[in-house]
C-alpha positions as CSV (number, residue, x, y, z in Angstrom):
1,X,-7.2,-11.4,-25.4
2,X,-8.2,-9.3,-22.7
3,X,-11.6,-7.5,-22.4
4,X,-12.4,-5.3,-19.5
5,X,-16.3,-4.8,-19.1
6,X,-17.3,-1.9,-17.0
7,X,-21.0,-1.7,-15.4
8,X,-21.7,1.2,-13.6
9,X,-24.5,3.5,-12.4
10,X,-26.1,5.4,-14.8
11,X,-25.7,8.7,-12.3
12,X,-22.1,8.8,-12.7
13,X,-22.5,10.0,-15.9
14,X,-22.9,13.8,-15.0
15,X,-19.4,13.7,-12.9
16,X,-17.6,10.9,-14.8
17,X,-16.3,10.9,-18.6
18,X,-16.1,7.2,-19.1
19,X,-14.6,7.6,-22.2
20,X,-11.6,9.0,-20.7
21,X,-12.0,6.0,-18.0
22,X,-12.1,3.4,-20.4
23,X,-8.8,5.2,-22.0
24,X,-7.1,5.2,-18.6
25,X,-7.8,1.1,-18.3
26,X,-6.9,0.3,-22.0
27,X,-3.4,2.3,-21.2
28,X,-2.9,0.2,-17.7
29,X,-3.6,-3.1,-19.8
30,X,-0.9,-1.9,-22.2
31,X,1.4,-0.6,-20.0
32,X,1.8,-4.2,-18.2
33,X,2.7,-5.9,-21.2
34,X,1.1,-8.8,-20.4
35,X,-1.7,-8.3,-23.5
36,X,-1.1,-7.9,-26.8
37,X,-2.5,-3.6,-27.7
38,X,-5.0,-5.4,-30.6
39,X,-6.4,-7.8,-28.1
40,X,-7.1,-5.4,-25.4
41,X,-10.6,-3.8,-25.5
42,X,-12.6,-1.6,-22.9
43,X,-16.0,-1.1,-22.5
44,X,-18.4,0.6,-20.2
45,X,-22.5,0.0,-19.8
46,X,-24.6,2.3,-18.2
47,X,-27.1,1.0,-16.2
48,X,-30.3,2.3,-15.9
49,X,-31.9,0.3,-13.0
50,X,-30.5,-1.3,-9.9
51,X,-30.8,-2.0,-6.3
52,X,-28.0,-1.0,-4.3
53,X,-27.5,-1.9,-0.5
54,X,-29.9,-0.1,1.2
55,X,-31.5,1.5,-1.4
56,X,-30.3,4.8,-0.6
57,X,-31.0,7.2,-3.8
58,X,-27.1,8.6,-3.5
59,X,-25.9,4.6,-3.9
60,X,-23.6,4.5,-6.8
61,X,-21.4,1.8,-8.0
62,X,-19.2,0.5,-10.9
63,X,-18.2,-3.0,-11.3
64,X,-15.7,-4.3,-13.4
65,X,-15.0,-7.7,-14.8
66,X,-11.6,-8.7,-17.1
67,X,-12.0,-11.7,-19.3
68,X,-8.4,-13.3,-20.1
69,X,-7.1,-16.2,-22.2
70,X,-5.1,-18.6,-20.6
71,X,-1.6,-17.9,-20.1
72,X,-0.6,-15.8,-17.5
73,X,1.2,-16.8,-14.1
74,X,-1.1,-16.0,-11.1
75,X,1.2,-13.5,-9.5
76,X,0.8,-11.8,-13.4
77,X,-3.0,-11.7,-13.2
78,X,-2.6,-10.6,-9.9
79,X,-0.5,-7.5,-11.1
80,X,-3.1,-6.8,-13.4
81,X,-6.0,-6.4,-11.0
82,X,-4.0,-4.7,-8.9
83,X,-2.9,-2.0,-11.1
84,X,-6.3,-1.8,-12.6
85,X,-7.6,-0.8,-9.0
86,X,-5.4,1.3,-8.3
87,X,-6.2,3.4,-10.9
88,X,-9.7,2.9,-10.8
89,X,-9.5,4.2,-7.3
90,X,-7.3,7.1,-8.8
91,X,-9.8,7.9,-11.2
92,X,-12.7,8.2,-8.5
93,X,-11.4,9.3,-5.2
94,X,-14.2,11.7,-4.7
95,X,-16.7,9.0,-5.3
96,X,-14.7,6.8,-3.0
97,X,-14.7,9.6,0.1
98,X,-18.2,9.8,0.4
99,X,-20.2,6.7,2.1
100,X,-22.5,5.8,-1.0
101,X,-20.1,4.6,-3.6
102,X,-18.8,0.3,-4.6
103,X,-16.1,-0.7,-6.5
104,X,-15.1,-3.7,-7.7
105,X,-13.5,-5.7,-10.0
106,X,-13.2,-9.5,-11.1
107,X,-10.9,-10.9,-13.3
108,X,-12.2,-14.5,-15.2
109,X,-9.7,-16.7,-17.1
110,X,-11.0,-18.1,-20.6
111,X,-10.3,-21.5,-21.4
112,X,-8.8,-22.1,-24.9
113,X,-10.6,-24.4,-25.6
114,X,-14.2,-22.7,-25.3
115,X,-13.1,-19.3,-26.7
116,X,-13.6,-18.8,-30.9
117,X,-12.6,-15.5,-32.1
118,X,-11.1,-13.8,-35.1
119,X,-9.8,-10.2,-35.0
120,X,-8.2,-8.7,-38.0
121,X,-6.7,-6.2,-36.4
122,X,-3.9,-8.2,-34.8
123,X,-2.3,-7.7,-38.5
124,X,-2.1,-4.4,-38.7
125,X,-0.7,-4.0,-35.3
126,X,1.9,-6.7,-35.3
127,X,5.5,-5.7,-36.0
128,X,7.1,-6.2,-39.2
């Protein structure tokens, strides 16, 4: 299980496709083989108001939080974050060169014991 929820400023919308974004991030979650392809999912929000520093109208942001089960080592979840930046950073360098953009990511841990979930789709994606 690993869910990557993406907040960001509903301006970036005219110079981002977030699809494509949230396509990028599914592929990095893949590619570290640390998740399982029918647990991964990626999703973006818009947001339509917020309050940003100091308030300046340019202020743009996206913030991005993973939600993992238990299970992976430190220096694993530390990979992940780390790769997930970097291309996060890849994927908006011009927002990242001018002086009016955040952002961030967080990765939470889900205990096993508080999580409930079914997802049908592990069958058709495991192996035979």
């Amino acid at each position: 299980m690993a869910h990557l929820i993406i907040q960001y400023a509903e301006s970036l919308d005219k110079h981002v496709n977030m699809t494509h974004f949230c396509n990028v991030m599914s592929g990095v979650m893949h590619k570290t083989g640390f998740f399982p392809l029918a647990g991964i999912r990626v999703r973006a929000y818009p947001v339509m108001h917020s309050s940003i520093a100091d308030q300046h109208p340019e202020n743009t942001f996206l913030d991005m939080v993973l939600r993992m089960g238990e299970g992976r080592t430190e220096q694993q979840k530390s990979k992940v974050g780390t790769d997930l930046m970097a291309a996060a950073e890849a994927e908006f360098s011009k927002q990242l060169a001018n002086p009016h953009f955040a952002l961030s990511l967080e990765i939470i841990e889900i205990s096993k014991l508080l999580s409930w979930k079914k997802n049908s789709i592990h069958n058709r994606l495991r192996p035979n």
